[in-house]
N, C-alpha and C positions, 0 to 999 in steps of 0.2 A: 483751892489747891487740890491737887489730882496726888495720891499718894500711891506709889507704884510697891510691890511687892518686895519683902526685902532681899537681899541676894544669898542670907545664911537660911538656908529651910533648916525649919525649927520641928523639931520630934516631937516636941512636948505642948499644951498648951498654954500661951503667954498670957502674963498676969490681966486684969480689967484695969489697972493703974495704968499701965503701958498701954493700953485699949484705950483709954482717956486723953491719956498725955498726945497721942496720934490721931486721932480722929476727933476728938470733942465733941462729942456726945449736945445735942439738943433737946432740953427738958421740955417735954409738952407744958400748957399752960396751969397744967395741976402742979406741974414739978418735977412727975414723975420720968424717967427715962422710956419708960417701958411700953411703946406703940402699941393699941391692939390692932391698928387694921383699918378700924373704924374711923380711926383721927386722921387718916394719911387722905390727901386728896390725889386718887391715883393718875389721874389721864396728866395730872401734871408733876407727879415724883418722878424721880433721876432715882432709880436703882442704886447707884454707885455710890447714893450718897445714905443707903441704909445694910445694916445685918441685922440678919434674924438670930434670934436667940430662939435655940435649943434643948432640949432634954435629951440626955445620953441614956442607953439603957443601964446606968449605974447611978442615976436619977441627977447627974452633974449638970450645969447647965453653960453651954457655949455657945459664939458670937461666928456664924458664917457672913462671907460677903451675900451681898444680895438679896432677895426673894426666894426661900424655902418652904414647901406645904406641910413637909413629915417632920413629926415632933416638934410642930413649932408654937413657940409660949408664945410670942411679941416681935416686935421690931426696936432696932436701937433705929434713930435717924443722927446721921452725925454732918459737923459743917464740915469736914475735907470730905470728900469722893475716894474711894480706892479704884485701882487703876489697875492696868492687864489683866488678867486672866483672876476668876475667882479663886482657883483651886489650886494658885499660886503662893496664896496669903495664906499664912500661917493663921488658925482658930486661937480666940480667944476665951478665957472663961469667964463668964458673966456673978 
């Protein structure tokens, strides 16, 4: 399932429950959420179906779509994919 962007832009960032509840999150086989990198088999990952999780310089930590190199802790990989445009989707907080 292809989850497209929603139509209300949101100002603020949305809960990681609601991060959940929409994409559903893929626990590696520790359990843990949290990709480093290393677990991810790249030549055959779909982008769309991971966000990277962030550090804000107010040390908070958020959920972009896609692949990020700056300030980046990890990767979520989730089973929907998000759809159109990254910078369309509202951030979430991890």
């Amino acid at each position: 399932m292809v989850i497209d962007p929603p139509s209300k832009l949101y100002r603020r960032a949305r809960r990681w429950a609601t991060f959940e509840n929409i994409y559903e999150p893929i626990p590696k086989a520790d359990g843990s959420l949290l990709w480093d990198g290393s677990d991810i088999d790249w030549p055959n990952a779909n982008p769309r179906h991971f966000w990277t999780v962030v550090e804000s310089d107010g040390g908070q930590f958020y959920l972009l779509p896609g692949w990020h190199c700056v300030n980046r802790i990890g990767y979520v990989h989730c089973e929907h994919a998000w759809g159109g445009n990254a910078a369309d989707h509202p951030v979430y907080r991890y």
